[in-house]
Structure formats: C-alpha cells, structure tokens
C-alpha positions in Angstrom: 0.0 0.0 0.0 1.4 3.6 -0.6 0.3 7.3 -0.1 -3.3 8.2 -1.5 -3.2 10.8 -4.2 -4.4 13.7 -2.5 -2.2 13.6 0.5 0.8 13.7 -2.3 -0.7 16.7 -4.2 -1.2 18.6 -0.7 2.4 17.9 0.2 3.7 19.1 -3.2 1.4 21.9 -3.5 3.0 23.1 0.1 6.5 23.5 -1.8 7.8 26.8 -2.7 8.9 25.8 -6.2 8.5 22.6 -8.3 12.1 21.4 -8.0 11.4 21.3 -4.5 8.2 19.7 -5.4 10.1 17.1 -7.5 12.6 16.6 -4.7 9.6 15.7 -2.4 7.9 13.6 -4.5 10.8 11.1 -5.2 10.8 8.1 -3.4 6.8 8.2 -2.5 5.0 5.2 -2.8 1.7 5.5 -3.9 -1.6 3.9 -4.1 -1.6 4.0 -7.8 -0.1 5.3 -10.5 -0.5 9.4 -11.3 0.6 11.7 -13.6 2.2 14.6 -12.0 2.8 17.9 -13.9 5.1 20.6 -11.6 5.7 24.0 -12.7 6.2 27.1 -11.6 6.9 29.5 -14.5 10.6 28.5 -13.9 11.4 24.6 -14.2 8.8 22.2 -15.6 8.3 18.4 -14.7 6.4 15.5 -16.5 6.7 13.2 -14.1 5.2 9.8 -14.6 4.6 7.8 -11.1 4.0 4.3 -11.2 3.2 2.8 -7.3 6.8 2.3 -6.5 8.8 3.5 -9.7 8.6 7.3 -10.8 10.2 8.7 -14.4 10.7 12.1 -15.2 9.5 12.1 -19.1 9.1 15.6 -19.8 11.5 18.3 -19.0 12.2 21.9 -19.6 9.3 24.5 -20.4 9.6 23.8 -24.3 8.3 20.3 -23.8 5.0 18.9 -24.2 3.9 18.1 -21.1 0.8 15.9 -22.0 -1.0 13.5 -19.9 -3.4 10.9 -20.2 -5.1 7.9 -18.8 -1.7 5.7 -19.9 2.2 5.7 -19.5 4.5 6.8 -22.2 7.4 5.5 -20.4 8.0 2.2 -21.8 8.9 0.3 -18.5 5.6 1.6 -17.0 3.8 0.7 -19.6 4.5 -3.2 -19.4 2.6 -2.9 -15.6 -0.1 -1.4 -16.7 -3.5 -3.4 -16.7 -5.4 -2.8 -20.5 -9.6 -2.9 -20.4 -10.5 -4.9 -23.2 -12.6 -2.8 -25.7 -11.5 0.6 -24.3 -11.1 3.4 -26.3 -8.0 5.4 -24.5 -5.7 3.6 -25.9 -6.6 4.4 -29.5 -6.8 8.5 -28.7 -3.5 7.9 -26.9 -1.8 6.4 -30.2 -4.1 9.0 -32.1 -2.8 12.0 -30.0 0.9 10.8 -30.4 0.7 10.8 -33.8 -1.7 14.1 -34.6 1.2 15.6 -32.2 4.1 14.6 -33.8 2.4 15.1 -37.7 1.1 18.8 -36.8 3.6 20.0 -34.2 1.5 22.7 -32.8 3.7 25.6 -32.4 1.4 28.4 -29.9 -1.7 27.4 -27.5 -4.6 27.8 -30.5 -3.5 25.3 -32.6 -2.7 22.7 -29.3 -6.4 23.5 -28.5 -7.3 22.9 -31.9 -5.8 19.6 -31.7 -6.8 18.8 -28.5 -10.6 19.1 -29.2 -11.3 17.4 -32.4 -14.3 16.1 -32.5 -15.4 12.7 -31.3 -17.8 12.2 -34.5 -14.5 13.5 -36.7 -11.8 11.8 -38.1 -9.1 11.8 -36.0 -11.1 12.8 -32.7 -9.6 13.1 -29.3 -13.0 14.4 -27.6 -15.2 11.8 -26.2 -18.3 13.2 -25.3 -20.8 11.5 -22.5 -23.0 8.4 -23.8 -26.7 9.7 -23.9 -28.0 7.4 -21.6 -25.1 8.5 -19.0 -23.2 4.9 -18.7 -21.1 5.6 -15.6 -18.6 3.2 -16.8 -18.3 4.5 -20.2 -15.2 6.3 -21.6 -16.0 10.6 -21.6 -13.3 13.6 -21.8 -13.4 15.3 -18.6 -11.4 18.4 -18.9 -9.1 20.3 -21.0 -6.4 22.2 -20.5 -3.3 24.4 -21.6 -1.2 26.7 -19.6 1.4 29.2 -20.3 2.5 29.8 -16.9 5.7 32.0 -17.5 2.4 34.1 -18.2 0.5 33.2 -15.5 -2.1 32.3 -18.4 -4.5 29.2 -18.2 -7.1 28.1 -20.3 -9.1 24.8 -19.2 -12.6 23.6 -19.9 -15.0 20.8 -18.8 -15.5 18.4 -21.1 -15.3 19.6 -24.7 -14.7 22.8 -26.0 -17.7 22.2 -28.4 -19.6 21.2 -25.3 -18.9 24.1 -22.5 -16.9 28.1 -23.1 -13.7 27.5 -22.0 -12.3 29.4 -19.0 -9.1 31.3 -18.9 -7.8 32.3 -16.3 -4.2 34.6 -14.9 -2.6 33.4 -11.9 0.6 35.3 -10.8 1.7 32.8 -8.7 2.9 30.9 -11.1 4.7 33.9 -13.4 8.2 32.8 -14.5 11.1 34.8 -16.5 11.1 35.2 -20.2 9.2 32.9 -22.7 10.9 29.9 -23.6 13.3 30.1 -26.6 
C-alpha cells in the first residue's frame, strides 16, 4: 500500500517551487499510478509515477507536457493493466501521432488539436454516452497553460460542449518565454 493521491498533491502543493516539489515527491510510494505535472513559471516536470517506480518524461518548459489515462514511459507501460474494448488507448496512439504530424507551435493550434471532434476523423473528444453509462469512456477536462504568463485556459468536457475558462494566476509567473 502507498500514499493516496491527494495527501501527495497537498504535500507538493506546500512546496515553494517545483524542484522542491520534484525533490519531495521522489521516493513516494503511492496507491496507484499518477501523472504529476510541476511547474512554476521556472522549471517544468512531466513526471510519470507508477506505485513504487517514478520517471521524469518531460522536461524543460519547451516540452509537451501531455497527460493521459496511460504511461508513455516504456517500463511503466509493461505494468499497466489494459480494459479490453477501451477506447483510451486508441486516442493515446491517435494524439501521439496528430502531435508529432502537426507539431502545434502556440496554445490555438494545441487546443485545436486537443478538441477534435469525437464524431471526426481523428477525434480526441469523447463526449458522455446519452443514456449516462457511468462506466463509459468521456473527456473530462481540458487544458493548456502558459504559466511563465500566469495564463490558463481549461474547460470541462469539450470545448464544443462548454466556453472554455481562462484564467491569470501570478503565482505561477516565471522569466522570459521559452526560446
């Protein structure tokens, strides 16, 4: 057994910076595995935690720090328990490759990407079944951030769905734009 998520994310959310953050979360064993992204406007972490083995995959503010419901890192990967039938794994292949194929270069065309539509080719937006299958594969939330902007857009579900939100959060203000 290991540390449920939330006391990890309180503990790392108490840190002054996310290399501190990164320093605290190594070595945690957890309940399950997470995806943990920690930035502050200064260093940026894609860190991958499996129950007893962590990988930082993502580094340095010009990365793409993406999540989603599976590992990227190869060694994680062979753990991980696959639901016959599920559809995640698809849009995780499918967002790979739109990634790498379009290389979104500013936020627009990562949101563009990100919210293709479910009935489209190529879609990485699930939207609820109608009858509201509580087991049943949905896209939950969106979001980008620029935080050496303090700027953060995120939405719940879709964008086609719901307006997105943005929001500005000094906190999180770094130096200069990434090169």
């Amino acid at each position: 057994t290991g540390l449920p998520w939330t006391v990890v994310v309180r503990a790392l959310l108490e840190q002054p910076h996310a290399r501190a953050a990164r320093e605290r979360l190594a070595g945690v064993r957890l309940a399950g595995g997470r995806y943990f992204l920690l930035a502050d406007g200064h260093d940026y972490y894609g860190i991958e935690h499996g129950a007893t083995q962590a990988v930082v995959t993502q580094l340095g503010p010009r990365a793409a720090h993406l999540h989603t419901n599976h590992y990227f890192d190869p060694v994680l990967r062979r753990r991980e328990v696959m639901i016959p039938g599920g559809g995640s794994h698809h849009r995780l292949n499918l967002a790979t490759t739109l990634y790498a194929q379009q290389r979104p270069r500013d936020a627009e065309a990562l949101w563009s990407l990100l919210h293709a539509r479910q009935d489209a080719p190529g879609s990485l937006s699930v939207d609820p079944p109608p009858r509201g299958d509580p087991s049943a594969s949905a896209t939950c939330a969106t979001m980008i951030m620029r935080l050496h902007e303090g700027w953060i857009r995120v939405v719940r579900g879709a964008a086609h769905r719901n307006p997105p939100l943005e929001l500005r959060i000094d906190r999180f203000e770094g130096g200069p734009p990434p090169a």
